[in-house]
PyMOL CGO cylinders between C-alpha atoms (Angstrom):
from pymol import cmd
from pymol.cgo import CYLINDER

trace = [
    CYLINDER, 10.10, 4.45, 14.55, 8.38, 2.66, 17.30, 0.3, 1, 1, 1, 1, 1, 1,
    CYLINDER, 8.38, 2.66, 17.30, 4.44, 2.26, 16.86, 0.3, 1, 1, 1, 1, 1, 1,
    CYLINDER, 4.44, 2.26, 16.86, 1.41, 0.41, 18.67, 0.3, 1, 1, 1, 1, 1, 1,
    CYLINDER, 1.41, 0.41, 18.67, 0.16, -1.49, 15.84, 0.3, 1, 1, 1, 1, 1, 1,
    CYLINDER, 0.16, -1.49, 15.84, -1.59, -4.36, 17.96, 0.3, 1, 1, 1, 1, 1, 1,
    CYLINDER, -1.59, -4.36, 17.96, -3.70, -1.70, 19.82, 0.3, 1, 1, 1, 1, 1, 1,
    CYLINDER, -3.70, -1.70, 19.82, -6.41, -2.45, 22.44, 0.3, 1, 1, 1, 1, 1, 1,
    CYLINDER, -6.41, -2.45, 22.44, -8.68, -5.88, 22.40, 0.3, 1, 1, 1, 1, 1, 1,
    CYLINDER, -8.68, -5.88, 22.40, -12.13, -4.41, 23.48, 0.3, 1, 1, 1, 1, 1, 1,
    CYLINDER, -12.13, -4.41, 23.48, -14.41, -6.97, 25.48, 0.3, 1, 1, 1, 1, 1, 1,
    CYLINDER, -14.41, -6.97, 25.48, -16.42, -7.51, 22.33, 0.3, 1, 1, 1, 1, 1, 1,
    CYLINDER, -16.42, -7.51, 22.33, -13.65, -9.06, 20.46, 0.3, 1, 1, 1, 1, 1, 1,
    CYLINDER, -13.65, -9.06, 20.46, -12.62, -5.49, 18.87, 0.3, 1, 1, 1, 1, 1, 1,
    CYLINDER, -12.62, -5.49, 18.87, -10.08, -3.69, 18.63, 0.3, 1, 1, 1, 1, 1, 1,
    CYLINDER, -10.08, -3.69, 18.63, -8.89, 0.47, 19.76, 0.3, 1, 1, 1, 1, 1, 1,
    CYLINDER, -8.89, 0.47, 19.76, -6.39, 1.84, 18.18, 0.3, 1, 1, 1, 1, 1, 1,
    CYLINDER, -6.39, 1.84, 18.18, -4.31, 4.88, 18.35, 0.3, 1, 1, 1, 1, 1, 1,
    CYLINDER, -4.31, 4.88, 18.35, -2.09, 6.25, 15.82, 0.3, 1, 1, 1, 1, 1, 1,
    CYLINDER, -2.09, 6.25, 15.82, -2.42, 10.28, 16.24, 0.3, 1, 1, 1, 1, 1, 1,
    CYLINDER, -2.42, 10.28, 16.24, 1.28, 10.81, 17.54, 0.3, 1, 1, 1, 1, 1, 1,
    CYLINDER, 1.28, 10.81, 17.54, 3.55, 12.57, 16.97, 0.3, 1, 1, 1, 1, 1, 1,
    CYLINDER, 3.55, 12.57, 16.97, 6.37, 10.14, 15.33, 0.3, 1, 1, 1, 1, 1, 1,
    CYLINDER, 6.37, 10.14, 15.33, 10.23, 11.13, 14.59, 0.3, 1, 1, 1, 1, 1, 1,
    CYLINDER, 10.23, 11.13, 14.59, 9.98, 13.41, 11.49, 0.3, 1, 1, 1, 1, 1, 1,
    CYLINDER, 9.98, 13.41, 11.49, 6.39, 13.74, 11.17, 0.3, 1, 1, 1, 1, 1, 1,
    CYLINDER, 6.39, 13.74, 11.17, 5.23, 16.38, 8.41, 0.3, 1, 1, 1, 1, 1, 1,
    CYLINDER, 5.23, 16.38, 8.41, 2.61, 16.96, 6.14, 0.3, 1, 1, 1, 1, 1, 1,
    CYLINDER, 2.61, 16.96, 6.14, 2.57, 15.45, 2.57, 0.3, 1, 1, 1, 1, 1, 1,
    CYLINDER, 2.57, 15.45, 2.57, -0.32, 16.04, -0.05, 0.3, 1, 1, 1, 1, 1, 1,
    CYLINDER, -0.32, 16.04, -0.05, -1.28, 12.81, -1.39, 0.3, 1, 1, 1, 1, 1, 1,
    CYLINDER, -1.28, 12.81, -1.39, -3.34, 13.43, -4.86, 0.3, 1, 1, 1, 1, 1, 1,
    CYLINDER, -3.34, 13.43, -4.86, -5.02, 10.63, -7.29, 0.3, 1, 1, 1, 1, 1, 1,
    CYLINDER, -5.02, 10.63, -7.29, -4.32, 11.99, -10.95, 0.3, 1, 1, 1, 1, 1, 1,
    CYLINDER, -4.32, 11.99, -10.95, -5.59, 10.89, -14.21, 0.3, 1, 1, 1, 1, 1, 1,
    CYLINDER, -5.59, 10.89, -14.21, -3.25, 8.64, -16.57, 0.3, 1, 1, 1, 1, 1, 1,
    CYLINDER, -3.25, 8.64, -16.57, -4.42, 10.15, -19.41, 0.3, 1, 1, 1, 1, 1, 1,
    CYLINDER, -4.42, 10.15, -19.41, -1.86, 12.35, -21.76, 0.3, 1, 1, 1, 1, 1, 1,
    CYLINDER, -1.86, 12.35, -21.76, 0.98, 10.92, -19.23, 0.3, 1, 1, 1, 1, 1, 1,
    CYLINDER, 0.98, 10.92, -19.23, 4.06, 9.82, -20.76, 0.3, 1, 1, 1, 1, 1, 1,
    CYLINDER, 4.06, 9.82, -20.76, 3.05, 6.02, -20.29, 0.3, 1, 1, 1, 1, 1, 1,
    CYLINDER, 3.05, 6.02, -20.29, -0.29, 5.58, -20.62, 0.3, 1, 1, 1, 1, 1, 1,
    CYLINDER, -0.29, 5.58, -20.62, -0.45, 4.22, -23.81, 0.3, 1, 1, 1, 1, 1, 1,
    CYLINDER, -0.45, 4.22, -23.81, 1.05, 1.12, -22.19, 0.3, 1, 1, 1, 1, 1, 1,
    CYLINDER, 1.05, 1.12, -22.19, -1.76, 0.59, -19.77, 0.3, 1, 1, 1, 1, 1, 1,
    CYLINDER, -1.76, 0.59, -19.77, -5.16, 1.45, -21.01, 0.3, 1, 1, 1, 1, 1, 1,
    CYLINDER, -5.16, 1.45, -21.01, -7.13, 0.03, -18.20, 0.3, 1, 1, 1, 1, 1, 1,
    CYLINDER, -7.13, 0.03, -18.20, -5.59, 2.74, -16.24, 0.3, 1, 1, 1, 1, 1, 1,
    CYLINDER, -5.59, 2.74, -16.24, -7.64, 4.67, -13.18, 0.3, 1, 1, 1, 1, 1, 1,
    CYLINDER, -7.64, 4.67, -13.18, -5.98, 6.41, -12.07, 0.3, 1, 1, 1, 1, 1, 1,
    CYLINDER, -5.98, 6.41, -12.07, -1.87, 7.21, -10.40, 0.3, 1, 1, 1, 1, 1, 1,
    CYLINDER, -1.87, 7.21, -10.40, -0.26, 8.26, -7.22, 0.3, 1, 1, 1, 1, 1, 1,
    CYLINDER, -0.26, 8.26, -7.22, 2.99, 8.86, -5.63, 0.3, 1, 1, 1, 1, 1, 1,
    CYLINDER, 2.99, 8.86, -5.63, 3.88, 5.28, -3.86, 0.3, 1, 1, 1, 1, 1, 1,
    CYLINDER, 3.88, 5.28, -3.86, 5.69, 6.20, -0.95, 0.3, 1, 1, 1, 1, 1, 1,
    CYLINDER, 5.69, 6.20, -0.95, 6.80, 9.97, 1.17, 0.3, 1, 1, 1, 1, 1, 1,
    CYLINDER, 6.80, 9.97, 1.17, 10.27, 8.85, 0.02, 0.3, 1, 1, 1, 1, 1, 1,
    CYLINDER, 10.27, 8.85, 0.02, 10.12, 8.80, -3.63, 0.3, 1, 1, 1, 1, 1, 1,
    CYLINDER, 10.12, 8.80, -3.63, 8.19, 10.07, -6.73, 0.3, 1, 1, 1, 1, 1, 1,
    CYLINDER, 8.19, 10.07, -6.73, 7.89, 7.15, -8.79, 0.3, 1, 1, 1, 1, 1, 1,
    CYLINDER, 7.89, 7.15, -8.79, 3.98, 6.55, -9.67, 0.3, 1, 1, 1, 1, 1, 1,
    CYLINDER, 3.98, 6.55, -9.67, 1.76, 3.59, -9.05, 0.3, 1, 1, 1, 1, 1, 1,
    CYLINDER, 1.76, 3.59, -9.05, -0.77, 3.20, -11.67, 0.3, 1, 1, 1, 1, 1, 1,
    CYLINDER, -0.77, 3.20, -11.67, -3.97, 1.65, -10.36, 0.3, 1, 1, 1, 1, 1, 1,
    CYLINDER, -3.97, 1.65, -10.36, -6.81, 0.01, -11.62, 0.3, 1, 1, 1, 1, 1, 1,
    CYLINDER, -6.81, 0.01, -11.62, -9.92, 0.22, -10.01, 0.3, 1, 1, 1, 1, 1, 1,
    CYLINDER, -9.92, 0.22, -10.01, -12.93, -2.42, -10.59, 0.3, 1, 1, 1, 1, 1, 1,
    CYLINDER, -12.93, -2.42, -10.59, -15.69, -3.88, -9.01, 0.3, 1, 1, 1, 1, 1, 1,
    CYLINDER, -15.69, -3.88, -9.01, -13.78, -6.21, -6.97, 0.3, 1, 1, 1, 1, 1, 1,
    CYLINDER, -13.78, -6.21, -6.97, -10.62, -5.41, -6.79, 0.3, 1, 1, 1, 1, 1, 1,
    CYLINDER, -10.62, -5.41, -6.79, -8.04, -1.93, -6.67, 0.3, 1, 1, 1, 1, 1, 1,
    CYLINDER, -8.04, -1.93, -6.67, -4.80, -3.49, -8.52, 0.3, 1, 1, 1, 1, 1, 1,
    CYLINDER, -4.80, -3.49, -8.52, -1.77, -2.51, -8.95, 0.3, 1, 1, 1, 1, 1, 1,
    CYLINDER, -1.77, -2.51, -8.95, -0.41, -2.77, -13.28, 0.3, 1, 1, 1, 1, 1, 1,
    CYLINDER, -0.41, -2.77, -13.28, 2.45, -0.51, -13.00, 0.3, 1, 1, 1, 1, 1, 1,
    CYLINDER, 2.45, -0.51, -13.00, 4.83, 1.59, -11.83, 0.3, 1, 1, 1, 1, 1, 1,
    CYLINDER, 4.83, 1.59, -11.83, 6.52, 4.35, -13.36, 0.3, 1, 1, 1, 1, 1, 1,
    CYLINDER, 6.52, 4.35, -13.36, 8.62, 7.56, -13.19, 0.3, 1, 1, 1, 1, 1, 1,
    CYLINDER, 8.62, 7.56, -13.19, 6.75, 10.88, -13.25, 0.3, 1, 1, 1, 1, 1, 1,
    CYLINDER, 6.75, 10.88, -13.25, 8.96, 12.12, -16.83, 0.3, 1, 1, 1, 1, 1, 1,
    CYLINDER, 8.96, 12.12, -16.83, 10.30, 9.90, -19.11, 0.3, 1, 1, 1, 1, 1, 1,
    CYLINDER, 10.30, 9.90, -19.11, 14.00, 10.31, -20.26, 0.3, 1, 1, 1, 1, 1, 1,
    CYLINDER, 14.00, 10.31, -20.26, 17.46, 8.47, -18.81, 0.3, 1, 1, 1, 1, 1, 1,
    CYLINDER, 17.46, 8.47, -18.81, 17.34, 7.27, -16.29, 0.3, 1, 1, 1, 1, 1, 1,
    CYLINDER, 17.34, 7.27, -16.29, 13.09, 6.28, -16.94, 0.3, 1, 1, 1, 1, 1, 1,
    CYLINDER, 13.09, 6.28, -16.94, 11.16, 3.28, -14.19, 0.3, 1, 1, 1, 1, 1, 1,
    CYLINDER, 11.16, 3.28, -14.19, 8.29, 1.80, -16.24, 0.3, 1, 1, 1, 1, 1, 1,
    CYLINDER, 8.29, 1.80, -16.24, 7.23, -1.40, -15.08, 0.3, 1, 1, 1, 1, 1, 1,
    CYLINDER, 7.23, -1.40, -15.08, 3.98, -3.73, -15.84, 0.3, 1, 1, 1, 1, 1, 1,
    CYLINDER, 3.98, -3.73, -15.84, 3.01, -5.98, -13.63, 0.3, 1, 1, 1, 1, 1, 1,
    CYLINDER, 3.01, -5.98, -13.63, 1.58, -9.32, -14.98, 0.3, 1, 1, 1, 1, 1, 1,
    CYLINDER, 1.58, -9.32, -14.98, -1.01, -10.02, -13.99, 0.3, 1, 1, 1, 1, 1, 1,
    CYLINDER, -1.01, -10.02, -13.99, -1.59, -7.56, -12.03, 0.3, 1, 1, 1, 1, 1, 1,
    CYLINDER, -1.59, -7.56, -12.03, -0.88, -6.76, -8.04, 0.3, 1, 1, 1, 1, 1, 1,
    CYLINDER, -0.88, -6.76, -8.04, -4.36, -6.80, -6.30, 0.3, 1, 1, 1, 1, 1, 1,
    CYLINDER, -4.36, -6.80, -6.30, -4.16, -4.10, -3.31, 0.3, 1, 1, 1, 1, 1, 1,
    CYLINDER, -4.16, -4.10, -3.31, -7.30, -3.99, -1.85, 0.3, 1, 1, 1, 1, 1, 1,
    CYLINDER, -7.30, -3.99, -1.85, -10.26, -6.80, -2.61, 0.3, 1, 1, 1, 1, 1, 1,
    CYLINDER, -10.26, -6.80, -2.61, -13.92, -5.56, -2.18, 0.3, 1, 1, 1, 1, 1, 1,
    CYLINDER, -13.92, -5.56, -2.18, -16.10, -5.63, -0.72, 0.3, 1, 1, 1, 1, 1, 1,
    CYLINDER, -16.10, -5.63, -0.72, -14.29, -6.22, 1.98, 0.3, 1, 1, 1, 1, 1, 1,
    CYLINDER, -14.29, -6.22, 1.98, -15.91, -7.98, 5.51, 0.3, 1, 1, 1, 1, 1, 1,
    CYLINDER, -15.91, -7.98, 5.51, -13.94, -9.52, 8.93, 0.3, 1, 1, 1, 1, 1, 1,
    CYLINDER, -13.94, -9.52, 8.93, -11.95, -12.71, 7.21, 0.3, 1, 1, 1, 1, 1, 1,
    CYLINDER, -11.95, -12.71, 7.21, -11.98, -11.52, 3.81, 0.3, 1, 1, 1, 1, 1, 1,
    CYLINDER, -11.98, -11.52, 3.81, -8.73, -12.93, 2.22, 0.3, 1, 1, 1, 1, 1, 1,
    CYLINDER, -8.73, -12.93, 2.22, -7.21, -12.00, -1.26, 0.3, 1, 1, 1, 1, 1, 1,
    CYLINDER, -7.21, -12.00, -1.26, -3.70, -12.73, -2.91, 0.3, 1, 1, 1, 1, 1, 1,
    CYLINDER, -3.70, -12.73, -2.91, -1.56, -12.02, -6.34, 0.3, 1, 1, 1, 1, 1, 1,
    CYLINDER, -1.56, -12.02, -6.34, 1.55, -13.83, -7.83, 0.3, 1, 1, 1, 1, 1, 1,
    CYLINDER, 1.55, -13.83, -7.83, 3.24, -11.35, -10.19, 0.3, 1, 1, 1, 1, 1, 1,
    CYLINDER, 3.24, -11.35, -10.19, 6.18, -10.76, -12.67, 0.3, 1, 1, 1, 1, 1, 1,
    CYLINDER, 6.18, -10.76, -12.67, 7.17, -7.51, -12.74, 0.3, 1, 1, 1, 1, 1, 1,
    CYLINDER, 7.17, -7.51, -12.74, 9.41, -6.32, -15.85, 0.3, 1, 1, 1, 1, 1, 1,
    CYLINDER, 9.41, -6.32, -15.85, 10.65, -3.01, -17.65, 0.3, 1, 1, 1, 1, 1, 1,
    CYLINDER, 10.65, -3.01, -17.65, 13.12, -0.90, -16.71, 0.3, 1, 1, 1, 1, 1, 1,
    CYLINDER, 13.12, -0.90, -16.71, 13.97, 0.70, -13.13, 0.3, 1, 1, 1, 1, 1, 1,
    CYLINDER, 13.97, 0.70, -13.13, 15.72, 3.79, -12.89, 0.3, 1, 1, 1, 1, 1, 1,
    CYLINDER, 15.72, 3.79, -12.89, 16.98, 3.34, -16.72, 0.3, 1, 1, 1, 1, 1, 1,
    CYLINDER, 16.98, 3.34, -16.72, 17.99, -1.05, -15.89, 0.3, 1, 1, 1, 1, 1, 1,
    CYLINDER, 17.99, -1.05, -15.89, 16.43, -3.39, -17.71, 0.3, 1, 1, 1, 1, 1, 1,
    CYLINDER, 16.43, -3.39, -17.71, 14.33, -5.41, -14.56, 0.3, 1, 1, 1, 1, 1, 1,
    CYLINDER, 14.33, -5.41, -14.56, 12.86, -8.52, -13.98, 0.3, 1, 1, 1, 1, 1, 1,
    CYLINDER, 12.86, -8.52, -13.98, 11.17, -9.88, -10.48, 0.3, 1, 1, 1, 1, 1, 1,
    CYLINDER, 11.17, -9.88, -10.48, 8.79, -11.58, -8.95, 0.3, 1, 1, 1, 1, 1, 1,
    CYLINDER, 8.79, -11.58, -8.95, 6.06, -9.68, -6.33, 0.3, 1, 1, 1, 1, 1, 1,
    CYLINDER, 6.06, -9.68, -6.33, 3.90, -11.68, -4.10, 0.3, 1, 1, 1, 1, 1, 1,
    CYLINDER, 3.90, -11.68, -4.10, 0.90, -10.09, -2.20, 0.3, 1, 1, 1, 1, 1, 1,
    CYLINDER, 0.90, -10.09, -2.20, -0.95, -12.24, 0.38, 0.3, 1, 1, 1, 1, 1, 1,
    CYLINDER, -0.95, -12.24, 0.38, -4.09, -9.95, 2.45, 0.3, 1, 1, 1, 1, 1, 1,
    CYLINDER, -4.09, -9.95, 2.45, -6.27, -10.61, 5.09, 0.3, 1, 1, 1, 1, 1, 1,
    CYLINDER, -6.27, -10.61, 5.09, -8.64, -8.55, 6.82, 0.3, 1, 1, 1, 1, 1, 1,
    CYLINDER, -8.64, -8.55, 6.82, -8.06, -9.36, 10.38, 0.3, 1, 1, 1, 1, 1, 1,
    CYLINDER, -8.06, -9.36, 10.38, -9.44, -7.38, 12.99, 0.3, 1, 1, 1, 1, 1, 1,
    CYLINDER, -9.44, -7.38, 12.99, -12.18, -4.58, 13.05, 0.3, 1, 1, 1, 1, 1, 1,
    CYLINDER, -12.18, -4.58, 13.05, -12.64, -1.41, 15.70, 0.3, 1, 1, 1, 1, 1, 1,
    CYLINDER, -12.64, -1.41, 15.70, -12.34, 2.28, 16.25, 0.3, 1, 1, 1, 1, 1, 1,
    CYLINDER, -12.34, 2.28, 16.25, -8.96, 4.21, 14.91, 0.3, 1, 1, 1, 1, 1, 1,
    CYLINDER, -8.96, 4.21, 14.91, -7.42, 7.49, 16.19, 0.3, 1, 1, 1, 1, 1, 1,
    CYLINDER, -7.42, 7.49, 16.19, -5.58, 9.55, 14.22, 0.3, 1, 1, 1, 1, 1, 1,
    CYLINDER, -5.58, 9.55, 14.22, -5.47, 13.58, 13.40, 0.3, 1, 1, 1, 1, 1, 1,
    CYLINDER, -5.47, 13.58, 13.40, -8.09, 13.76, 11.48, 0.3, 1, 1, 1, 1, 1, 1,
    CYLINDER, -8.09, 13.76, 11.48, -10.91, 12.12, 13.84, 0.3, 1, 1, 1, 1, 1, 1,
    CYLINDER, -10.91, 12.12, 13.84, -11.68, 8.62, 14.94, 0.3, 1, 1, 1, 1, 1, 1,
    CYLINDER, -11.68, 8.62, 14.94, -13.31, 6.16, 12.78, 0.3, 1, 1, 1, 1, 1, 1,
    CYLINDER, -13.31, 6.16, 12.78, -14.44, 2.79, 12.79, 0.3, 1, 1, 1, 1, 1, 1,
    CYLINDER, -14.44, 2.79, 12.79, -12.57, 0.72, 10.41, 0.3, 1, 1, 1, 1, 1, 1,
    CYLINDER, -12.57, 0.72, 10.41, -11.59, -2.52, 9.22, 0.3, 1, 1, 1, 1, 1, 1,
    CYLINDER, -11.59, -2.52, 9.22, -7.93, -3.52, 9.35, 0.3, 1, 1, 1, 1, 1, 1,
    CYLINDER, -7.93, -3.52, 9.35, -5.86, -4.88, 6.38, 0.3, 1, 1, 1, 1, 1, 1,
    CYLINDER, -5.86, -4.88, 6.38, -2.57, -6.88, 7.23, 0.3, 1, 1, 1, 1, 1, 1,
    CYLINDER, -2.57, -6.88, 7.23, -0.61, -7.70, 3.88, 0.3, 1, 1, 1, 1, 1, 1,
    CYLINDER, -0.61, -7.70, 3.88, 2.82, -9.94, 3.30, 0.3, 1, 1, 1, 1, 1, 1,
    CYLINDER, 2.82, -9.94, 3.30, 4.63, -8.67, 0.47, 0.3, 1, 1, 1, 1, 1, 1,
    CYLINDER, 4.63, -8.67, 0.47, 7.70, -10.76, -1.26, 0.3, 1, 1, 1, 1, 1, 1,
    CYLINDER, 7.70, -10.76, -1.26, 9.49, -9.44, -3.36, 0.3, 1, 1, 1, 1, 1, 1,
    CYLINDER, 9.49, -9.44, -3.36, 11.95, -11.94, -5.01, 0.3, 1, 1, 1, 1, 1, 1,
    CYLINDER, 11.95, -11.94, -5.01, 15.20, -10.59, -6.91, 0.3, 1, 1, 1, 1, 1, 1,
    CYLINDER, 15.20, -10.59, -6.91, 17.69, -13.02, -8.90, 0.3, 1, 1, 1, 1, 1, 1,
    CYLINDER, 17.69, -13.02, -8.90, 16.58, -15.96, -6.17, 0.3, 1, 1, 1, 1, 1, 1,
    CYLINDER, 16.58, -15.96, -6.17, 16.45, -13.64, -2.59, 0.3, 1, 1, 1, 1, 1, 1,
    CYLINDER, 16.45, -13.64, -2.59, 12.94, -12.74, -1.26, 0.3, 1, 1, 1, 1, 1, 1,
    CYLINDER, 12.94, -12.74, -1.26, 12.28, -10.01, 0.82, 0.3, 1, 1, 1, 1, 1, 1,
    CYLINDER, 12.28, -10.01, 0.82, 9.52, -9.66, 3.05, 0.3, 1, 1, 1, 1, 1, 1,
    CYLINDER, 9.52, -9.66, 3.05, 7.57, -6.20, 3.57, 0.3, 1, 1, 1, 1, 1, 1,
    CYLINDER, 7.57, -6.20, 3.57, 4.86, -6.51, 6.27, 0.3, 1, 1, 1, 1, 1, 1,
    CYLINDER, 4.86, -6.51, 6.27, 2.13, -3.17, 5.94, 0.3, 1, 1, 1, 1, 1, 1,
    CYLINDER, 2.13, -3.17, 5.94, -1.21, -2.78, 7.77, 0.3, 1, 1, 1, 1, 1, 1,
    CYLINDER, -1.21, -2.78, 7.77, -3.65, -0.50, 6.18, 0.3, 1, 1, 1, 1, 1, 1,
    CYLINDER, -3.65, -0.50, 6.18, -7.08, 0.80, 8.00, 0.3, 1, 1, 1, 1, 1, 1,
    CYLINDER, -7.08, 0.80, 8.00, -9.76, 1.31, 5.87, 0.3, 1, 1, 1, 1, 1, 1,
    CYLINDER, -9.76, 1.31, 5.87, -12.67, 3.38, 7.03, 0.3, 1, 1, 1, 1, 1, 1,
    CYLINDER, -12.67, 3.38, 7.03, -16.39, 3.01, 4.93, 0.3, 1, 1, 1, 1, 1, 1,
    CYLINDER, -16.39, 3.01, 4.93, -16.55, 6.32, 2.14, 0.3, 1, 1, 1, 1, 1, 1,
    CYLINDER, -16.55, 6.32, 2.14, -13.28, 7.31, 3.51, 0.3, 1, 1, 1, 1, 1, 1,
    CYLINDER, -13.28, 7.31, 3.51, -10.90, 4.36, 1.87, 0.3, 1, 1, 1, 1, 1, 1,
    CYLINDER, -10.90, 4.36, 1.87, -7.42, 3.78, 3.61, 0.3, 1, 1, 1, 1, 1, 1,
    CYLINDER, -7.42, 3.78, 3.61, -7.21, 6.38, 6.33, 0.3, 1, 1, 1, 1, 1, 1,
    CYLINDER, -7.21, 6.38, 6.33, -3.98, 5.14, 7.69, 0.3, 1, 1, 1, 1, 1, 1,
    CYLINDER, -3.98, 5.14, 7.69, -1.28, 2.75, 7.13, 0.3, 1, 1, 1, 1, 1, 1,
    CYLINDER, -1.28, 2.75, 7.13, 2.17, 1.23, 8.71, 0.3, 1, 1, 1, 1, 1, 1,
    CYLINDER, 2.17, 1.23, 8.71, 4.91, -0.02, 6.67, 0.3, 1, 1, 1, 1, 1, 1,
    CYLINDER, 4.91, -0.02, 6.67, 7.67, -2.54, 8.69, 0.3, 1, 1, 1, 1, 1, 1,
    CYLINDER, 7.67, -2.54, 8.69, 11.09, -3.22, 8.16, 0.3, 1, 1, 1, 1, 1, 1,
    CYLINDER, 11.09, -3.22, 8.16, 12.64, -5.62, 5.82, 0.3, 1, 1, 1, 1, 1, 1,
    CYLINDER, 12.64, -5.62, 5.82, 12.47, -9.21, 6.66, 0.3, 1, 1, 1, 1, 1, 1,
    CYLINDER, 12.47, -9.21, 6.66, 9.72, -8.22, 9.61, 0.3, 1, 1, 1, 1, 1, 1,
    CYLINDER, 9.72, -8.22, 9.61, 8.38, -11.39, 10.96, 0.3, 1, 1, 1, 1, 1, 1,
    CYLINDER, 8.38, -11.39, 10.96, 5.55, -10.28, 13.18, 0.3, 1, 1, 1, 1, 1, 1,
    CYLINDER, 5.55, -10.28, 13.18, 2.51, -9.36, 11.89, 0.3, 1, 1, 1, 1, 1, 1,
    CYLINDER, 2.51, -9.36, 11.89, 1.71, -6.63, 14.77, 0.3, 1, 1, 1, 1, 1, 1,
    CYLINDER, 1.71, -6.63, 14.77, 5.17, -5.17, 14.90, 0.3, 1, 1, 1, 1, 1, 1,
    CYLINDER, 5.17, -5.17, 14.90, 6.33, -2.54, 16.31, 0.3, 1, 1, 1, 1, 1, 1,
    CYLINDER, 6.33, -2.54, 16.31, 9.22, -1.01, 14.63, 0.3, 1, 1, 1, 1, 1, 1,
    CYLINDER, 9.22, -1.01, 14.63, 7.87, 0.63, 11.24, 0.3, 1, 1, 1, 1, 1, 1,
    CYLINDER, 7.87, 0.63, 11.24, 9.59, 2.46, 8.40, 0.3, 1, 1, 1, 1, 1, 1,
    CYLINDER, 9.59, 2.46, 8.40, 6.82, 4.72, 7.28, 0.3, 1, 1, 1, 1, 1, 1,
    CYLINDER, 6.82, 4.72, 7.28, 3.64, 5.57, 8.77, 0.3, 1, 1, 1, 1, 1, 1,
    CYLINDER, 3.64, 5.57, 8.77, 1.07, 6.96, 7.01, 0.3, 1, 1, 1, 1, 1, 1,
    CYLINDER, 1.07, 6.96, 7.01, -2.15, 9.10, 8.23, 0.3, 1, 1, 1, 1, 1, 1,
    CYLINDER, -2.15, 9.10, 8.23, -5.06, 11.11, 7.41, 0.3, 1, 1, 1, 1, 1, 1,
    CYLINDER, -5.06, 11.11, 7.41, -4.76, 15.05, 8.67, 0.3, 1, 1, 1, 1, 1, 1,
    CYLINDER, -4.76, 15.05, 8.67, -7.08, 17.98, 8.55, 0.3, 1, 1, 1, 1, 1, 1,
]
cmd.load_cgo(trace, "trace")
């Protein structure tokens, strides 16, 4: 779907942006942070936080762990165990978001990722690479807010091919990520334009 993702340069050097809509098969999705305890694979990651559904599209579970400087990323795995199971750890682990977080602020992860996925045994490579790059005022459903922007590269490298995933995540102060873009495969501009999931906050 086509989105504005560079928005509006303000004469102060910030930026206006505008992601309220509507998009091609917008709808509403309840996004919930759940406690790893008791689930079927928490005994393989005890630093848990906490877990949530990864993406609109599919109901395999990140497992994040939250600390003073960082939210990471140790696993992923599906929501009942059985054939065909995902359970993968991620070593070390993916850092997501690095705080606290300020105009510049830079953060990146190298890992190997390795379990099973979808019941096949799996071994990869994920590299994260973030940079907060711009700061202004979002609009989306739920209000406007001012907000810092995230821009991440991730490559994902299978049997020797990388893959490239551009996202951009806006992160509002007490409200955490309050919306995000996800691009095509192989994208090659940071501010693009055609993404393949957008993600906002709603009343």
């Amino acid at each position: 779907m086509t989105v504005d993702s560079a928005g509006t340069m303000n004469a102060n050097g910030t930026y206006a942006w505008d992601l309220t809509g509507p998009y091609s098969g917008d709808h509403t999705a309840l996004v919930t942070t759940n406690d790893p305890t008791g689930q079927w694979f928490s005994s393989q990651f005890p630093g848990a936080t906490y877990t949530t559904t990864l993406s609109d599209s599919s109901n395999l579970l990140g497992i994040f762990e939250a600390s003073p400087t960082a939210l990471s990323l140790i696993g992923v795995a599906s929501p009942t165990s059985g054939n065909p199971q995902t359970k993968l750890s991620y070593s070390p682990p993916a850092e997501f978001l690095g705080v606290p977080m300020t105009l510049g602020t830079t953060w990146s992860s190298n890992s190997e990722v390795t379990g099973t996925a979808e019941g096949l045994v799996a071994n990869y490579f994920e590299a994260y690479a973030s940079k907060v790059d711009a700061q202004g005022t979002l609009k989306i459903p739920y209000g406007t807010f001012n907000v810092l922007r995230v821009q991440t590269t991730l490559t994902r490298t299978v049997g020797g091919v990388a893959t490239i995933t551009r996202s951009l995540a806006w992160v509002a102060e007490c409200f955490g990520t309050i919306a995000s873009l996800t691009s095509q495969a192989d994208e090659t501009q940071t501010d693009f334009t055609n993404a393949a999931q957008v993600m906002r906050l709603t009343p």
